[in-house]
N, C-alpha and C positions, 0 to 999 in steps of 0.2 A: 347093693352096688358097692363094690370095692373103693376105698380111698384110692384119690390120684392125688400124687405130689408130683412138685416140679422141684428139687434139689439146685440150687445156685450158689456156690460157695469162689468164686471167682476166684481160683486158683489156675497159673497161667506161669510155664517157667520159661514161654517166650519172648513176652518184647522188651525182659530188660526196665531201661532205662529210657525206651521209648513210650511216651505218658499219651501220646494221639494213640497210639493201639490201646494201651490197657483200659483208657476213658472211653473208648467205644466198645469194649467188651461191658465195662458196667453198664453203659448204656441200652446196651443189646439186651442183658439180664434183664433190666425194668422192662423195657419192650416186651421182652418172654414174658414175665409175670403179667402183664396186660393183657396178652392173647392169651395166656393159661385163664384168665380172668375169663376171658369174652366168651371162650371154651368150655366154658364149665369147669374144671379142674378144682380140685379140693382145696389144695393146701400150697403155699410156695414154701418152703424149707431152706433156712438157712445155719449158718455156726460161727464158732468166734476162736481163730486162732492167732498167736503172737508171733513177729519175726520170721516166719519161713519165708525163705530165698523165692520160692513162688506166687509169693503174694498174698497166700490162703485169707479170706477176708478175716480182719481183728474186729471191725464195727457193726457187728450184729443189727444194733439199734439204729443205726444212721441209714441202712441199707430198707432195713423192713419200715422207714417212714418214708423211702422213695417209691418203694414198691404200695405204700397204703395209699399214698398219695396218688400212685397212676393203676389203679385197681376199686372195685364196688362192692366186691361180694366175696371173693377168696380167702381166706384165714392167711396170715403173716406167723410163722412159727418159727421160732430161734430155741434151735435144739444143736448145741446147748450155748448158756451164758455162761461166764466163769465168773458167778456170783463173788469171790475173793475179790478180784481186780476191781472192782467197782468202790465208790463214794456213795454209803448206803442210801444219804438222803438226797442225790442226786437221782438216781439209779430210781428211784420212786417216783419223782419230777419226770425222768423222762420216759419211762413206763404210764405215765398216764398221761402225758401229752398225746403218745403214742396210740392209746387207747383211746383217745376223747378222736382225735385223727381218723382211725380206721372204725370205727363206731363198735369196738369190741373185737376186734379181729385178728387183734394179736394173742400168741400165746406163747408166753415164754419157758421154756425147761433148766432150771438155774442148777448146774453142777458146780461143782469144784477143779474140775478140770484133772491131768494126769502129767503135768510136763512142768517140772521147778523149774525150768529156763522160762518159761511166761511170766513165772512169777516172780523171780530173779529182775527179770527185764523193768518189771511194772513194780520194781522197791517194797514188794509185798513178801512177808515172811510164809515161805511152805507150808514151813511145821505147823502155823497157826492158824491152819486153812478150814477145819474142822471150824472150831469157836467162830470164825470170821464169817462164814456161810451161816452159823446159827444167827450172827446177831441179823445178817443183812437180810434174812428172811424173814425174822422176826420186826424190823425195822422199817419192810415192807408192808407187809398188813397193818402195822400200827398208822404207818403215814398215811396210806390210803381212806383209813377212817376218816378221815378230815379234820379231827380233832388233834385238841396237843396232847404228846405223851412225852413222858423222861426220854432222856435219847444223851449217852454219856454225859451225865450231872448235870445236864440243863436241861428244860422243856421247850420242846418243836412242833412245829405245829408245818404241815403240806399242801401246797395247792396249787392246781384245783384237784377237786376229785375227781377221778378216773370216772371212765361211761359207766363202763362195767361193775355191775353191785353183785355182791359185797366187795368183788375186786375183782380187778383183771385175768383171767386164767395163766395160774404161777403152779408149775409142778417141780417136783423136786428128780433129778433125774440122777442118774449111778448104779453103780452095778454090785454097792455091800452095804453091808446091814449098815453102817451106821446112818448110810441115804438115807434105809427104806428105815431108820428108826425117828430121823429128821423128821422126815415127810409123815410118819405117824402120830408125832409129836405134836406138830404143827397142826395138826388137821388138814394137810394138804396131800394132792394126787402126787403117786408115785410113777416116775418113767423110768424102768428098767430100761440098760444100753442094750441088750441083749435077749434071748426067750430065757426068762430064768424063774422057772413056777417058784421052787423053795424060796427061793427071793419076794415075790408078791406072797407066797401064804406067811413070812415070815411079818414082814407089813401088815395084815390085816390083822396076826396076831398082838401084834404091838398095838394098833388103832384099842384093840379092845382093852388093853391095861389102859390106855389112854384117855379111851373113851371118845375117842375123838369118830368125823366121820371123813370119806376118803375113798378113793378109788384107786386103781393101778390100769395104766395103761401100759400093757407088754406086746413086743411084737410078737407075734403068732409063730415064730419060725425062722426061718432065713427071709430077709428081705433082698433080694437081688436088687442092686443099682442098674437101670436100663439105658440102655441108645437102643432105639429103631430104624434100621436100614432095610432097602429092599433088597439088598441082598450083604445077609451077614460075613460070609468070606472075606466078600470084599472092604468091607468095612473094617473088620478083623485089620483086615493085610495093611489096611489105609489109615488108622486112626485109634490102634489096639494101644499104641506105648504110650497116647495119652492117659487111657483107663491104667494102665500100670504105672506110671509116675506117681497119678495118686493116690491106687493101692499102695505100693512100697513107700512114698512118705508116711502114709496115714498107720503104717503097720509099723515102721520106725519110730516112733514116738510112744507106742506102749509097751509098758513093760509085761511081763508072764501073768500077772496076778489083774491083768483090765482085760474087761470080758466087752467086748463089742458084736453086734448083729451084720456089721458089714470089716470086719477085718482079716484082711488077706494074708497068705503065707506064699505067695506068685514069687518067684526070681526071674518070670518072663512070660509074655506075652501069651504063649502056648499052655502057661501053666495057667495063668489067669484065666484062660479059656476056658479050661477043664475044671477048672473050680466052682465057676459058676456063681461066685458072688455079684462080679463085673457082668454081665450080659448085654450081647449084641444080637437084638432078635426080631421076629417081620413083625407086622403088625396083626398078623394072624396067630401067629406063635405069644403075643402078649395077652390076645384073648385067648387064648385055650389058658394059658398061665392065670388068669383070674378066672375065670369058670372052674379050673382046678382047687383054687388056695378058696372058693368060695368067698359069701359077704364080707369076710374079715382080712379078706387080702389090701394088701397096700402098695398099689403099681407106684414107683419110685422113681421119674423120668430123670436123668441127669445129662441133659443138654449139651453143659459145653466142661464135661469132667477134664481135669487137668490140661486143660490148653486147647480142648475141642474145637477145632476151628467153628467160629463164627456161623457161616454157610454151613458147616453138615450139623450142626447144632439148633439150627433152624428145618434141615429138612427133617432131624429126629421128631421135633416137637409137632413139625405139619401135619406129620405120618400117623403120633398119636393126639391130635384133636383132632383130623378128617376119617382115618380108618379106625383107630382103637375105643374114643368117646363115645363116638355113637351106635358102637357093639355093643358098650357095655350100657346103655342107655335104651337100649332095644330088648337085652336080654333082662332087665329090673323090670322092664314094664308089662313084658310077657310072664317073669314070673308070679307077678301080684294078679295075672289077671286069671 
């Protein structure tokens, strides 16, 4: 059966300065993750940006302990963290609160991020983002142990310890070698941003100088970000410049040399259509798309993309927990039998 995510990244370039709207869109968001919960749904997805005019969420961790807290069984995933900006032996404290919280259910993907103005913002030096990612991931496992260890010329000691043994699930995510040489290093899984084989065989070769062990988790291909309407035109015609707002923010922000799975080159609406990244499609059309892409597909629901009104954000996700879940929950159990 295909992964289901639910995508919440509460980016919103409408109410301003009006704080009753944008605290009932967060509100809405947890709501979502709770029926994604009660639905079955795999995964709630979230990321960590700085300063944009939209809002785009900076608090990765503040959000996925609302969502653990109004959820039983869903996995809490922050793809990605920008490991740099962080206070490493913080960052360990609240990764295992977090984890003692959701009984395991978080999963964090720690990059470095792609945008000096975050790091500019947060008095953290660029250039030194490399070393800074190494210490904080190595800083992580160490805390987690429970025990003291050296931690710049003095010894610290962490607590409590996290549910999860021997630790919390922490991947290393990026799209060049020196990630997928981290993440080798470390003995930790690799999340390439992108389908990038040379990339993961490049990792496993490094694991074997290393010796370490490890896995890579790649997306399969193109991951389409979804809304479900019943009738896509219209939705299209009704609700299209929200998905392109934040296409073009999210494609303004990278430079030539950052390889993403979901970034766009749309200058409009039409184009974005034809692209195919963004898709607006029935709930019949999202099953034939996982029966297509097979076991390894990952349906990517995104709700309330760039300002999606509340109400049609709501009818996308009813559409796929009443008509798409239990397709794809019909067709797993036919297959096995």
């Amino acid at each position: 059966m295909p992964a289901t995510v639910v995508r919440l990244n509460l980016v919103d370039p409408g109410p301003g300065d009006t704080p009753g709207a944008l605290s009932g869109r967060y509100r809405t968001a947890v709501e979502m993750a709770a029926y994604a919960d009660d639905h079955g749904v795999t995964t709630i997805q979230t990321e960590e940006h700085h300063g944009s005019p939209d809002g785009w969420l900076p608090s990765p961790l503040v959000f996925a302990g609302a969502v653990l807290g109004a959820t039983r069984r869903i996995a809490v995933t922050v793809s990605a963290l920008i490991g740099p900006l962080y206070d490493p032996l913080r960052l360990a404290e609240d990764i295992a609160v977090l984890d003692l919280t959701g009984g395991g259910r978080l999963v964090t993907v720690a990059g470095i991020g792609y945008r000096p103005e975050e790091y500019a913002a947060q008095g953290v030096d660029w250039r030194n983002r490399g070393a800074l990612q190494d210490e904080i991931l190595q800083t992580l496992l160490s805390a987690w142990t429970g025990e003291p260890f050296p931690y710049r010329g003095r010894t610290v000691r962490v607590t409590p310890r996290p549910y999860s043994r021997p630790h919390p699930l922490l991947l290393v995510g990026g799209s060049s070698r020196a990630a997928a040489r981290r993440a080798a290093r470390l003995g930790l899984p690799f999340f390439p941003s992108a389908h990038l084989p040379e990339l993961e065989a490049y990792y496993h070769a490094r694991r074997a100088e290393y010796g370490t062990d490890g896995w890579c988790l790649m997306p399969p291909g193109p991951v389409p970000l979804l809304h479900l309407a019943e009738d896509p035109d219209r939705a299209w015609a009704s609700y299209g410049h929200h998905l392109l707002h934040e296409a073009r923010t999210y494609a303004s922000w990278q430079s030539a040399d950052i390889r993403s799975a979901v970034r766009s080159g749309a200058a409009s609406v039409a184009d974005l259509r034809r692209e195919g990244i963004y898709r607006i499609i029935t709930p019949q059309t999202c099953l034939a798309l996982a029966e297509a892409a097979g076991d390894r597909a990952s349906l990517v629901l995104h709700p309330l993309c760039g300002g999606m009104p509340v109400e049609e954000g709501w009818r996308s996700l009813h559409l796929f927990a009443e008509r798409v879940l239990p397709g794809l929950k019909d067709r797993a159990v036919s297959g096995r039998s």
